[in-house]
N, C-alpha and C positions, 0 to 999 in steps of 0.2 A: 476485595480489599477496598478501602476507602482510606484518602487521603487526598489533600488541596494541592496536591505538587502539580499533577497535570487536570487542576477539576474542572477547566476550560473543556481540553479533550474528551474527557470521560463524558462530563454533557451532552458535547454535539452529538458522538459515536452511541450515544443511547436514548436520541431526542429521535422525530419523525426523519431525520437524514442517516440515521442511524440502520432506521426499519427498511427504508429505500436502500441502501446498500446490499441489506441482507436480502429483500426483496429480488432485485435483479443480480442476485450471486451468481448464476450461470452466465448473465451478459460479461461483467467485470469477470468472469476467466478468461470468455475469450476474449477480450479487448487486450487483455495483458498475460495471454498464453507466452508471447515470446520472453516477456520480462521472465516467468517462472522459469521456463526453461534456462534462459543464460544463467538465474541464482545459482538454479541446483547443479549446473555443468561447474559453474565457480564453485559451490562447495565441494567438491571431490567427494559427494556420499556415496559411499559404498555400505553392504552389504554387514549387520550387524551395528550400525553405527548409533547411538542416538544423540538426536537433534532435535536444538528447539528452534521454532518458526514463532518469532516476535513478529506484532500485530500481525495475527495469524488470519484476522476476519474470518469470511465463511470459509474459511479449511478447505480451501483448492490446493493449495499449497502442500498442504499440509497433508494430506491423502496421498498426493505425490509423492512424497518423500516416504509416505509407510511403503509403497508400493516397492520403492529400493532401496529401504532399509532391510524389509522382510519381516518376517517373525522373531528372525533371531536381534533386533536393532528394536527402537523406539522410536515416535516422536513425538511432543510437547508441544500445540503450541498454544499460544498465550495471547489475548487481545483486552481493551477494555470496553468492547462493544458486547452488551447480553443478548440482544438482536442477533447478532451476528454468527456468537458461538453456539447460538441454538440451533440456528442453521447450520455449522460446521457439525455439530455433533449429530443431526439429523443424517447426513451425509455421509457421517462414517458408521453410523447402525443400518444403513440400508450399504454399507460395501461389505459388511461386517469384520470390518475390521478389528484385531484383537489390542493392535500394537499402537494405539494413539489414545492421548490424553490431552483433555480441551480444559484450560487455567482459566475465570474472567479473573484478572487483576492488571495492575497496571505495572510491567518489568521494569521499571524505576526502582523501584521498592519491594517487589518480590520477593522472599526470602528465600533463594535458590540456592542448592545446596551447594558447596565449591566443588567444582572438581567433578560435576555430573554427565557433563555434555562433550561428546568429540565434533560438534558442528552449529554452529549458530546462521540463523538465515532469516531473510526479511526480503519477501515482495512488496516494496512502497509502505512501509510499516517504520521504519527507523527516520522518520522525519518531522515527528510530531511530540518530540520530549524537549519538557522547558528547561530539563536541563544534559542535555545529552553525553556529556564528557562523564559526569558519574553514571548514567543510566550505562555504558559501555563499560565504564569500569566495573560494575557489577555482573555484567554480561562476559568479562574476560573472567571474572572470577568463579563462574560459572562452570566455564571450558574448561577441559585439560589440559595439561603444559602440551604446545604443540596444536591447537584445537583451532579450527577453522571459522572464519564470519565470511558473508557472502551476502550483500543489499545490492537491491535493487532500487535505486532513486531518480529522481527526476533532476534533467537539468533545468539549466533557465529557463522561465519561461516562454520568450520568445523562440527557443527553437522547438517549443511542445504547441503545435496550433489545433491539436484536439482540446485545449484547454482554455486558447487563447481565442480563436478563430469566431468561433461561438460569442464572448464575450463584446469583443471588438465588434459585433455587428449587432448587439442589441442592449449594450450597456447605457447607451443615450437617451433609452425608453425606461429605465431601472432605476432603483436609489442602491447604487452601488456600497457596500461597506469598504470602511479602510482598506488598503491595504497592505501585508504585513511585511516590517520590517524582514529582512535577505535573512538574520537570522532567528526572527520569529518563528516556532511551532508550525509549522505547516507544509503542502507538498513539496516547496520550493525552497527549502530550508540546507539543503545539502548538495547544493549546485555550485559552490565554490571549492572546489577541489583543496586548496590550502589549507580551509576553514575545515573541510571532513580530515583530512590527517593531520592538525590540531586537535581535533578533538578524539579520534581513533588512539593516535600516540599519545595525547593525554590520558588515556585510559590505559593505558599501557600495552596499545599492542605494537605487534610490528609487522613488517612486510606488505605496507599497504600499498596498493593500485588499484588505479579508478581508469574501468575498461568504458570507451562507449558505445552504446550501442542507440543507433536510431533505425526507423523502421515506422509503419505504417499502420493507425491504431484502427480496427474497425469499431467503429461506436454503436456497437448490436450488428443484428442481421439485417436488418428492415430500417428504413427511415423514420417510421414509429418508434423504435428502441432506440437508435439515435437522440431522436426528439426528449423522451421519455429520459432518457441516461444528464441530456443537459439540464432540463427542467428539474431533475428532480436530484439529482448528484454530484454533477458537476460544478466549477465556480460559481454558474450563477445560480444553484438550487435555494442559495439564503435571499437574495433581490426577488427570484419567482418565489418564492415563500409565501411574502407580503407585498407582491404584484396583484393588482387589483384593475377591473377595468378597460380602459382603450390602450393606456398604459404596457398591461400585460399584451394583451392582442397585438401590440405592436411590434411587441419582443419577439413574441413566438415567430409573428409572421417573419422579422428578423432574420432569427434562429432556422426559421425552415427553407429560406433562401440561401444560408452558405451553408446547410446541410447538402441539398441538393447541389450544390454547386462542388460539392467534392464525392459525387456519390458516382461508383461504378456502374457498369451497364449490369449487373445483377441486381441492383439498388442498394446495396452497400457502401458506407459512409465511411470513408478512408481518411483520417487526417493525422499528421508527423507526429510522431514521438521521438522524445531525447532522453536517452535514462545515464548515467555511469553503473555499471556494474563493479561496487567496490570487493575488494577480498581484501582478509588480515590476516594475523594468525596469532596466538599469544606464546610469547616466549618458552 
């Protein structure tokens, strides 16, 4: 589907940052195994149920969820990255899975049929619509009376120093971009608690709580993947982009000194995550 609503998003998630995501799909599960896990305990999936997974990316996710849905259940899910669902659907022909179906469109505007879904779920996916209060509204109209949501989001930045940690020690060597307004489009966009049940009950649901959960992100297995995950994915992967030079060299060197400096005696690169684990439910 194509549309200007989110063309900013659509862009990036199908530009070379796009490819890097889908590229290291195995790293980005396990860095955010436990985010999947809390979702899916919050949606209550059981057995026959179907569910759609908004920004589904490479379908870690989303594979999970067939696996306890079953045969007799469904799940959907949906991204605006083409990169990415190529790899999600690679993933489910080699599990052969029968019961999962891969959308590219953007769920803003999706023309979802009402009344299809007992479950809606998002690993760090629900943070990047320009206009979110209706993208939810349409997501409630989706579900069945009674039907569950369960996101996975990040909170402030300062208590996420897998994101910040990195930034703060090589942004002085960079030509940093803006940064975006609290409710700008982006990962940080659903750290104000008020603001998310604003916009949830503007959509009409209800019973919302925002659970948190923090914990310790590993950023790959190797200090390579580390490296590799900030360069090329992370906030600074648009500064490294069009990093050139002593410039760059200086970054990395930067970046490779508070990796190490939070890396375990296996060499594993450990640094805090903050997410809210929200749940709702429609009337």
């Amino acid at each position: 589907m194509t549309d200007n609503v989110n063309k900013g998003q659509i862009e990036f998630w199908n530009s070379d940052h796009g490819n890097a995501w889908a590229r290291y799909g195995e790293i980005i599960d396990i860095m955010f195994a436990e985010i999947t896990d809390a979702v899916l305990d919050a949606a209550e999936i059981t057995v026959g149920d179907k569910v759609l997974d908004l920004g589904c990316g490479n379908g870690g996710t989303t594979l999970a969820i067939a696996g306890k849905v079953t045969n007799i259940g469904s799940v959907t899910g949906i991204d605006i990255s083409a990169p990415m669902l190529e790899r999600a659907q690679e993933g489910a022909d080699q599990s052969g899975l029968s019961n999962v179906t891969f959308l590219l469109g953007d769920a803003s505007i999706y023309p979802f049929a009402e009344r299809s879904f007992d479950a809606m779920v998002s690993r760090l996916g629900a943070m990047f619509f320009e206009h979110p209060e209706n993208t939810f509204r349409r997501m409630a109209s989706a579900l069945n009376y009674g039907g569950r949501i369960a996101l996975g989001v990040w909170r402030g930045p300062r208590e996420n120093m897998w994101a910040m940690a990195p930034v703060s020690a090589a942004k002085e060597f960079l030509k940093m971009p803006p940064r975006p307004g609290p409710e700008d489009p982006g990962p940080f966009s659903f750290a104000d608690p008020e603001r998310v049940r604003g916009i949830l009950g503007g959509a009409g649901l209800s019973d919302i709580k925002l659970n948190p959960l923090d914990f310790q992100i590993p950023l790959g297995r190797t200090l390579e993947e580390a490296l590799n995950f900030v360069v090329e994915m992370g906030p600074l992967s648009i500064p490294f982009a069009t990093a050139t030079g002593e410039s760059r060299r200086r970054a990395v060197d930067a970046v490779i000194r508070v990796l190490e400096e939070n890396s375990n005696d296996d060499g594993i690169v450990l640094l805090a995550g903050a997410c809210w684990i929200i749940t709702a439910r429609t009337p």
